[in-house]
N, C-alpha and C positions, 0 to 999 in steps of 0.2 A: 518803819515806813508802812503808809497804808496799804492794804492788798483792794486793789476794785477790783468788781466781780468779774465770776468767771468762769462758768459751772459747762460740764459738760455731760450732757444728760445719755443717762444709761439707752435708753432706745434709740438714740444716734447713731453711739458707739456702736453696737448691733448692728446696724446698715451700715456705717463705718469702717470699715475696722482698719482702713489703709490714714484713716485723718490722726494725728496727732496725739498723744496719752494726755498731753501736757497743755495749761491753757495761758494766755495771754496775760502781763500783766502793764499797767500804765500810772504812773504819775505823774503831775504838775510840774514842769519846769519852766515857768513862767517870770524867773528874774530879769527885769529890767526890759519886759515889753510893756506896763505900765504907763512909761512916759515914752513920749505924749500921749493925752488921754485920746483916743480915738470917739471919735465924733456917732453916725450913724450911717446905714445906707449898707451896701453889698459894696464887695474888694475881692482881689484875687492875690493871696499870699505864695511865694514859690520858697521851695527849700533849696539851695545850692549853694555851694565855696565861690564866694563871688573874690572873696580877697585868696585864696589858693592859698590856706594855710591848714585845709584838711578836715577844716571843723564845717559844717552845713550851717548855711547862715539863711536869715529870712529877708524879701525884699517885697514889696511892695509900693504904690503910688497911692497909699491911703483910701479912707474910703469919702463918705459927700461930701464931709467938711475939709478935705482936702481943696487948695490952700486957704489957710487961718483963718476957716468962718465957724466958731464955735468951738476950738481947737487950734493947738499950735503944728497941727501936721500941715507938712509942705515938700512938695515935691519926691522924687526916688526917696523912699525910705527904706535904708540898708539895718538890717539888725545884724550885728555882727556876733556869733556862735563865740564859745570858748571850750566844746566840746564836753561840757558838764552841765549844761542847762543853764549857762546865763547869755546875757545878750545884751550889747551897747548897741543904741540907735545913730546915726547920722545922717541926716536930712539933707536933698540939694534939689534945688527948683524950686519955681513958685507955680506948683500946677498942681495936677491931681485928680485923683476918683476914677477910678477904672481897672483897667485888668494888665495883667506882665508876663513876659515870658523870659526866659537866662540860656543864651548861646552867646556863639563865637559868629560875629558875624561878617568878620570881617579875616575871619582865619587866622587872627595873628597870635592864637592862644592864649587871649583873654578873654574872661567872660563879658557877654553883651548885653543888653536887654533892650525889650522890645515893647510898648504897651499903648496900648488905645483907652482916650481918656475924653471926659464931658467937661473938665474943666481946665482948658488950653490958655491961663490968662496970661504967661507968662511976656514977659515984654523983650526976651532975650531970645535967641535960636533954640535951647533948650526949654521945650514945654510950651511952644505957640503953636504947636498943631497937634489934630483929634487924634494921629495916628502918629510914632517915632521910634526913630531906634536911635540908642546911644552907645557909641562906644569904651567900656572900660578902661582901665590902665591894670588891675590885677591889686588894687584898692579893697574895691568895692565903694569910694567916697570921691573919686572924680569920674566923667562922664561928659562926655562930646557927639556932641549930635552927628546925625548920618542919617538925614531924614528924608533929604529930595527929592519932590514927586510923593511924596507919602500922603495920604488923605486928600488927594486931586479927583478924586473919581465922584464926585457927589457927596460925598459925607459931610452933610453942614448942622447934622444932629450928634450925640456924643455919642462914641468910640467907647466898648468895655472888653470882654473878653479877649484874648492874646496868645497866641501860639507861634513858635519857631518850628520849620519844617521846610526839607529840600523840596518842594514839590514837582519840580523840572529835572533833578537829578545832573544838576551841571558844578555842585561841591560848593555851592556858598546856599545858606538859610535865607530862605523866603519867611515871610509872615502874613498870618490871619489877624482880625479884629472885626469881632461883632458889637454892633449896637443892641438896643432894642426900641420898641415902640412908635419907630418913623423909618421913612422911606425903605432904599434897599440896604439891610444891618448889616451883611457880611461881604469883608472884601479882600482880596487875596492880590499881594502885592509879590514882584517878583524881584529877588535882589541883582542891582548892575553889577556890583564889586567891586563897586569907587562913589559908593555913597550914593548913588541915585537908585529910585526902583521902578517899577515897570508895570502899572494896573495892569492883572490879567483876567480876572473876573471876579462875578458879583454872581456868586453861582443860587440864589437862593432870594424870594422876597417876604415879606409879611412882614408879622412882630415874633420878637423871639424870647428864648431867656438868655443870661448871660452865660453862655458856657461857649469853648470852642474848642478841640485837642488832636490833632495830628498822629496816624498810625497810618499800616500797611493793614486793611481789614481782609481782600480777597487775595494776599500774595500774589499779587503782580508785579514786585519792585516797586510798584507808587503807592504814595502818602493817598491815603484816602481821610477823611475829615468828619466826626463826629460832632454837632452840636445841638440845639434846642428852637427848632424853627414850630412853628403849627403849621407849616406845611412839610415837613420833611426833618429827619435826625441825621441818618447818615447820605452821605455822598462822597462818589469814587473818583479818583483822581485817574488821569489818561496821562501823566507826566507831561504835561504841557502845562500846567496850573489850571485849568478848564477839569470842571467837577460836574457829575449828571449824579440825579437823585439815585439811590439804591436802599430804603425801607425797604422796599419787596413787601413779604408778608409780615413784618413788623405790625403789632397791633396800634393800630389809628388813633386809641385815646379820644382824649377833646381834644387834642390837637399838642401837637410834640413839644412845643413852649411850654410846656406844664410840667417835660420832664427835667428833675431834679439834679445837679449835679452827673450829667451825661457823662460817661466814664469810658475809658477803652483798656484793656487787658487781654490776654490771651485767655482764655476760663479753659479751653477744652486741650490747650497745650498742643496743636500743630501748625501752630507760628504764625498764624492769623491773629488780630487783634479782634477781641470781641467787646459786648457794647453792654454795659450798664446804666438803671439811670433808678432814680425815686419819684414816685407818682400816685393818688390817692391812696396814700400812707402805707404805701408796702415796696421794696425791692423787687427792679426787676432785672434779669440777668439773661442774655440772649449772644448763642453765639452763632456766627456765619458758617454754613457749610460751603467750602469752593466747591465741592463735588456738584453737591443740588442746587448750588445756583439760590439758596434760601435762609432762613433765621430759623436757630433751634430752641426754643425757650429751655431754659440751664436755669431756670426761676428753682427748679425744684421744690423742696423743703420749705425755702426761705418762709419768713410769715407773711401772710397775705395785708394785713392791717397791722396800726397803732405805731409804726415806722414812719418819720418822719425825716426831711434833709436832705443831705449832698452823698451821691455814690461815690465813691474810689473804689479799682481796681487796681490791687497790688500783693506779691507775696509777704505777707505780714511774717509769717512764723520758717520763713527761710526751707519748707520741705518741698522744693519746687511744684508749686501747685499756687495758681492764683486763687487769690481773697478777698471777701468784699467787706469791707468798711462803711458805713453810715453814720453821718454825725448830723445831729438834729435836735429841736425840742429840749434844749439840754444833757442830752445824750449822744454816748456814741459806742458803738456797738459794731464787734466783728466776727463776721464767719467765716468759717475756713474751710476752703472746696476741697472734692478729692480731682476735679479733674473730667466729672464726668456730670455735673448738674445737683450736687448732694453737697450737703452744709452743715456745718456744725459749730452753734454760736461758742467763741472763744475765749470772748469779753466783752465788756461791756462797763461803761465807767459815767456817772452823773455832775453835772459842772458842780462842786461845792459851792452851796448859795444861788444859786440858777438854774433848778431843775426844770424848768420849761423854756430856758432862754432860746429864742430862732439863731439858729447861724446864718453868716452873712457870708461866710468862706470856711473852704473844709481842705484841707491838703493830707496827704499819707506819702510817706516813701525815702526822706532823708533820714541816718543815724545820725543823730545828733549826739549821742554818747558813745560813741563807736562798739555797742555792744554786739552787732550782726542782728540788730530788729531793727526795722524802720518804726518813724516814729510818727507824731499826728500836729498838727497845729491848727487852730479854728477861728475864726473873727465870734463870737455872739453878742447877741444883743441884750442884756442886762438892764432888769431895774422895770418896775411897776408905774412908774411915776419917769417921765420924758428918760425911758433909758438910754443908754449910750451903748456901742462895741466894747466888748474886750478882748483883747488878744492873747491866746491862750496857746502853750504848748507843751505837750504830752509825751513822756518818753516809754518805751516798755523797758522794764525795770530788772531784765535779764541780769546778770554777773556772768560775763566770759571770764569761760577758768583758761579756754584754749585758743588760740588764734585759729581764724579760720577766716574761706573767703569763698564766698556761694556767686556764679553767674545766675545773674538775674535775665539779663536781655541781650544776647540772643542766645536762645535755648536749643534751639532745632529747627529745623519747618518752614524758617521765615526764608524770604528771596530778597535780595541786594541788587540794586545795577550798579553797574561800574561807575567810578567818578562822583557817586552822590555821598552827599552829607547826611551819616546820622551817629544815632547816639547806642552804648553799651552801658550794662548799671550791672552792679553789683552789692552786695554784704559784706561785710571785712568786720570779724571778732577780733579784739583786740585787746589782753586784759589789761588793766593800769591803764589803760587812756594811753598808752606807752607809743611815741612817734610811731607812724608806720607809713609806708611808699608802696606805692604796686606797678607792676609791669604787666605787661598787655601783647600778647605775640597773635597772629592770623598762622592757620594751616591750611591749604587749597588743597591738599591732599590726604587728609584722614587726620584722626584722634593721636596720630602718633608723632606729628609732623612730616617733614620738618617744618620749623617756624620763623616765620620773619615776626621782627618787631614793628607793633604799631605803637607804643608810647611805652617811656621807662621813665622811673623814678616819681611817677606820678603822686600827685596828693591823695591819699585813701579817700577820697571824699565822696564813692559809687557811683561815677561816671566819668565817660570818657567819650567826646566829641571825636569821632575820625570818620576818615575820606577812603570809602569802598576804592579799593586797590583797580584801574583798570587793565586792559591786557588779557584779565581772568577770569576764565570761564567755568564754574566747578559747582557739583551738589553733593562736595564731603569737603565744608568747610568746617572750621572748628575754630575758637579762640581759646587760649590759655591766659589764667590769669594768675598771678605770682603776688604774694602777699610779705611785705619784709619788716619786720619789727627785732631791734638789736639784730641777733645775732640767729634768731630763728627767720623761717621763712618757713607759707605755703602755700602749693599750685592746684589748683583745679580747673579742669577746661568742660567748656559747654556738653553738658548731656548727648546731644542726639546733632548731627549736622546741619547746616543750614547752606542755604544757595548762592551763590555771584552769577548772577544771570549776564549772560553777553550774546551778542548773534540774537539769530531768530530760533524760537522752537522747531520742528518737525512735526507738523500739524498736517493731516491728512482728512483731508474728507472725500465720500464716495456716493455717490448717487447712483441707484440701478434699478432700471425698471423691471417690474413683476413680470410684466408679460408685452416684450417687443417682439415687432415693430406696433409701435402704437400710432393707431390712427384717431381720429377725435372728428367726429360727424358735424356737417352745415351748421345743428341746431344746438350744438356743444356738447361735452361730455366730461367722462373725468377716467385718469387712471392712475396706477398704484406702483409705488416705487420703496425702495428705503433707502432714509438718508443715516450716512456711518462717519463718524467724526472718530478720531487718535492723538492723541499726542505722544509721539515716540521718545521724547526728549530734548534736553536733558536733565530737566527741571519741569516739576508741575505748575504750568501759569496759569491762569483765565484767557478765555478767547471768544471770539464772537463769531457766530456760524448766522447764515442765511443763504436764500435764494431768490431767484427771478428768473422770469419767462421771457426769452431774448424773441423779439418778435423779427420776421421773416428780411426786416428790413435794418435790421441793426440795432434798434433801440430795444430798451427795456421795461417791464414793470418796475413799483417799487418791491420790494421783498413781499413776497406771498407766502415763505417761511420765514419766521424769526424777523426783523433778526434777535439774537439771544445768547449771552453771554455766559457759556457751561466750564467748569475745571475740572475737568478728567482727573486721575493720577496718571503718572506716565505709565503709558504702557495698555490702557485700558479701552479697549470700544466701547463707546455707544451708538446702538443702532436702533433708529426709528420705523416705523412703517406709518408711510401715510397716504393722503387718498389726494389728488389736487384735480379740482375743477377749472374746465376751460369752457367762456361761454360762447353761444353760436354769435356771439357780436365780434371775435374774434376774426379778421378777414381768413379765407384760403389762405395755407403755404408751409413752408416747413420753418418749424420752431427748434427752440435749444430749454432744456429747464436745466440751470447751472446756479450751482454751488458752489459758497463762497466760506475763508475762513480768513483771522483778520486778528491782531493784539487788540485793535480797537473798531470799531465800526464809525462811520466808515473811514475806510485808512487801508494801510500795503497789504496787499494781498498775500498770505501766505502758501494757501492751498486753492484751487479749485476745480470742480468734477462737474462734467453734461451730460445727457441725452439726448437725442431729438427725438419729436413726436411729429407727426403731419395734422393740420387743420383741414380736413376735406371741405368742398365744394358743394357733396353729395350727401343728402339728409340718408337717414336710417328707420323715418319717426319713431324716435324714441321721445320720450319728454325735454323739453327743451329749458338746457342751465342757464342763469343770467350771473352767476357772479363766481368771483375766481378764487374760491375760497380751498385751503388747504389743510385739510383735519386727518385726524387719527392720532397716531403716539408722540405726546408733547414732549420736545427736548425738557432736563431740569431748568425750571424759571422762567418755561413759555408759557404765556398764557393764549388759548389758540380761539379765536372767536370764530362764530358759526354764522355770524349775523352778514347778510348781501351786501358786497359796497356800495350798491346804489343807497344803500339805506342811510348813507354818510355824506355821499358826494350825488344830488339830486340835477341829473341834466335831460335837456327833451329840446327836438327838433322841432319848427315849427313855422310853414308848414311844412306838411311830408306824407305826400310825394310833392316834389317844391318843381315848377320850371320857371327861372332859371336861381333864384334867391330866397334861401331858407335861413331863419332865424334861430342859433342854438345856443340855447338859456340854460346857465348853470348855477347852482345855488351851492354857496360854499359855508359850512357849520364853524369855521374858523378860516382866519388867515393863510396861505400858502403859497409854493410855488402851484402855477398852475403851467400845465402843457397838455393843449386840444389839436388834436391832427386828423386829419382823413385821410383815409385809403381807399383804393381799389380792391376788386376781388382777389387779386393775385396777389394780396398785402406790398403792391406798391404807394407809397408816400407820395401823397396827392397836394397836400397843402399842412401849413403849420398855422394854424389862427392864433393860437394864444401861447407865446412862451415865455411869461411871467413873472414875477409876486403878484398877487391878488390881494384884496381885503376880503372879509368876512363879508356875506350877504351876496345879494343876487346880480349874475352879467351876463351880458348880451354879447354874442357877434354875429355877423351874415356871412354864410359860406355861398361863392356866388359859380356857380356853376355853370355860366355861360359857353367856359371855351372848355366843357366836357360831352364827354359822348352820354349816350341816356342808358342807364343803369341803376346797380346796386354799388352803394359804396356804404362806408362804417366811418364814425367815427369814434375814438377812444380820447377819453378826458382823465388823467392821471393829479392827484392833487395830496401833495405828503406821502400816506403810505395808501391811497386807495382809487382803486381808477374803477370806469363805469366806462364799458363802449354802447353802443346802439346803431342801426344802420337808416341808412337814406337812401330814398327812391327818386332819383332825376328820371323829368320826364322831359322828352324834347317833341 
């Protein structure tokens, strides 16, 4: 057998010395993916036991020439494994070209799949629409549509990338599917559980690349969503299927469609999924801190250039610590983390005959030889002269002397809600290819047990779909896994414990002024407080902290802190000090400034803390403040602007002093709700002119002041997150 390289360099291993002695190695088992010849264009190959005979099998809906235009590919193409690197194909449909996913989707513990495709020709219910799911029999070679409502949301351009994912946490798989190059690419569908689904959003627009993949990034119990937009890569899921951007400080790039093979893994091993991707020819590796609220570049080492292709993240060499993969240019090449941002190449292997071939699809993760190494499988593009795809598959070339079986997912760290659907993976050594079954048990009470069963006599095949136990509420969960071959057997359960989130956290926040009773003079002022956020338990989740200025009559500002989504550890203050301005447009009267905390913003309130301050009547001349701006010590992940809202939301009376009918014009820099109201000096509610949506650009109204007495009054103009008051002079 050939050895591909694999060198592991002395000044590594120096900074090293926790990575590996030993290095990586891969060969060709590429029997009988040859036919059909595959055509050209990008494809998304997945590894899984679609027939539940233990062996890792490959599926796909081909790639452009999918169906028979230059090629005999047509329709779901199943390659079916034999656990030695061969593989028979069977074909069903007449569609094609795009991306796949492999669940249960209908629960009935068969595998399912799910994929968004450009070429819907079919003339039958299988394959006439850009987006479907079909259901298995435990074949792998029959398949029943279950598509209803699927690709209803706008999508009249082609459907590629594909993901399976709870993302509402109610125990049946939901799915993604991106396009690229038209309208709005990404669309997130929610499953009914009788074959219909439910557009939930379209969380993202532009052009994009093909990529889409489902994880828990910030441990909050939800599926947050990695893909390849040029306006945006990652975005957080609120368990509703509704996603808000989350880049953060992610570097900008030419814009995120550029990056390569968008990948999700845990790199830094505390149960968060972290985000890799390829972009002008070098790897890059960034993991999320929940604490800061940020992205930590975990690039390290890696090389900066001459890297080419698609990321995966996955434990390649089974010493729990994720690893990064790149398959590109004819190449593919992997390093192996320790855990903390530091790399060290493993392998690296060049297509025989194809050293600069582009790949069209890159996958890592299934044993196909049941050795306890995940293996690789690639689509490239081959040949100088009108080349074609070829579909190639790699094994690492270990010899198990010992049965053995490594948890892969879930490790530690990560949090579950109850009721929802996800997935466990594992390694399973096995020598002799010799049958092997596993068992699968939950503990909600420690590494010791005791243990209920979630699945027995399962197929080794390193995964197992199940349904987070409800009822339970615990952060020393654990799973055991049990490995049985003849007559031996073995158990190993997850390293470090992981969470079942249920109820609400214990989230406390505390606002306390520096120095009460605070008064704030006619012409404005500002004064100083600290805001202290907790979470006592029983689990560390994300949460969303802000405030508002409750004015004397009941209503509110929009947020003057935050608002700003921080993850504490349990148990841990943070305390801010800040300075907040109030300006003399503010009428007289006594105020509230209260603090709010929240899973989501906005949404059920968990926690929340006040003060009150007084608005005087009475000037002091001091310098006189116009905008309500609140600085000092940033929560992690706020970004705190200094700039006056009038500088955003441009409004003026006119004229003023008015008897009896003045003109108040406001200029709006984008679309919003808008609410214009006047007050008295004693912050009584005089009148509502404007309670809103507005468009973008400039409006009018007359506040008419005929059946008022002659004074000072104010008005405040609130629009999104920023208001502007100013006062009026009736003269009679």
């Amino acid at each position: 057998m050939k050895r591909i390289a694999s060198v592991l360099f002395c000044s590594i291993m120096l900074l090293l010395p926790v990575l590996p002695a030993f290095a990586l190695d891969y060969a060709e088992a590429s029997q009988g993916l040859g036919s059909p010849q595959w055509e050209g264009g990008r494809s998304e190959i997945e590894m899984a036991d679609l027939n539940l005979d233990g062996n890792i099998d490959l599926i796909a809906i081909g790639d452009h020439g999918n169906p028979f235009i230059n090629t005999q590919e047509h329709g779901i193409m199943f390659y079916a494994g034999d656990g030695l690197g061969r593989w028979t194909v069977t074909q069903v449909g007449n569609f094609g070209y795009g991306g796949i996913a492999v669940g249960d989707a209908n629960n009935d513990g068969l595998p399912d799949v799910g994929y968004g495709m450009h070429h819907n020709y079919s003339s039958t219910d299988l394959g006439d629409q850009l987006i479907e799911v079909a259901l298995g029999d435990g074949s792998g070679i029959s398949w029943t549509p279950w598509d209803d409502n699927l690709a209803t949301a706008g999508e009249d351009y082609g459907m590629f990338a594909t993901d399976f994912g709870d993302v509402n946490n109610d125990g049946l798989l939901d799915i993604a599917a991106t396009s690229f190059g038209y309208g709005n690419p990404l669309h997130i569908y929610l499953n009914d559980g009788d074959g219909t689904w439910t557009h939930a959003s379209a969380p993202a627009t532009g052009n994009c690349g093909m990529h889409i993949v489902f994880g828990d990034i910030n441990k909050d119990g939800n599926l947050d969503l990695a893909t390849a937009y040029q306006n945006g890569t990652v975005y957080f899921g609120d368990g509703t299927g509704q996603f808000t951007l989350a880049d953060y400080n992610l570097p900008p790039g030419s814009g995120s469609y550029n990056r390569n093979g968008v990948a999700l893994g845990d790199v830094d091993n505390d149960g968060g999924m972290d985000l890799a991707w390829v972009s002008s020819s070098a790897p890059h590796v960034w993991a999320f801190n929940e604490s800061l609220n940020s992205w930590v570049d975990y690039t390290g080492n890696l090389p900066t250039t001459g890297v080419n292709g698609y990321a995966q993240l996955w434990d390649m060499n089974g010493d729990g610590f994720c690893d990064l993969a790149v398959g590109g240019s004819g190449v593919v090449t992997v390093w192996t983390g320790n855990g903390q941002g530091q790399w060290a190449q493993a392998a690296t292997y060049t297509i025989q005959g194809a050293p600069t071939a582009p790949f069209n699809a890159f996958r890592v993760g299934g044993d196909a030889d049941h050795n306890g190494f995940p293996d690789m499988v690639h689509l490239d593009s081959e040949g100088s002269f009108n080349p074609v795809n070829h579909l190639r598959f790699y094994r690492e070339t270990t010899v198990p002397q010992n049965l053995t079986i490594t948890p892969l997912f879930p490790r530690g760290g990560e949090v579950f809600k109850p009721g929802s659907v996800r997935f466990t993976d594992w390694l399973s050594a096995v020598p002799g290819a010799a049958a092997s079954i596993v068992k699968i048990e939950l503990s909600t009470s420690g590494a010791t047990g005791p243990w209920a069963t979630l699945a027995d006599s399962l197929p080794n095949n390193g995964r197992l779909q199940w349904t987070v136990p409800t009822g339970v509420g615990s952060s020393n969960c654990y799973m055991r896994y049990t490995v049985f071959s003849g007559s031996n057997s073995v158990t190993a359960v997850t390293p470090n414990a992981f969470t079942i989130f249920t109820g609400q956290p214990d989230i406390q926040v505390t606002l306390t002024p520096v120095n009460p009773p605070i008064v704030v003079p006619a012409q404005g002022g500002s004064f100083s407080f600290t805001a202290a956020v907790v979470n006592n338990g029983p689990a560390q989740i994300p949460f969303w902290v802000w405030a508002v200025i409750r004015y004397p009559d009941g209503t509110q500002t929009a947020p003057v802190l935050g608002p700003v989504s921080i993850n504490p550890p349990v148990g841990i203050t943070i305390s801010r000090l800040r300075t907040q301005n109030i300006p003399g447009t503010f009428p007289p009267g006594l105020y509230n400034y209260v603090g709010f905390a929240a899973l989501t913003y906005p949404g059920t309130i968990l926690d929340s803390s006040y003060f009150a301050f007084t608005k005087s009547s009475f000037s002091n001349n001091s310098p006189a403040v116009w905008d309500e701006t609140c600085s000092g010590e940033p929560f992690p992940g706020e970004e705190i602007s200094t700039a006056k809202l009038s500088e955003y939301v441009l409004c003026k009376a006119s004229p003023n002093p008015f008897n009896p009918i003045t003109t108040i014009s406001y200029d709006l820099s984008s679309a919003s709700f808008v609410a214009l109201k006047v007050y008295d000096t004693t912050g009584r509610l005089v009148t509502t002119l404007v309670d809103e949506w507005k468009l973008e650009g400039w409006h009018q109204v007359e506040f008419d002041g005929t059946n008022l007495a002659a004074g000072l009054y104010c008005y405040r103009l609130a629009s999104g997150q920023y208001t502007v008051s100013g006062k009026l002079v009736l003269l009679k």
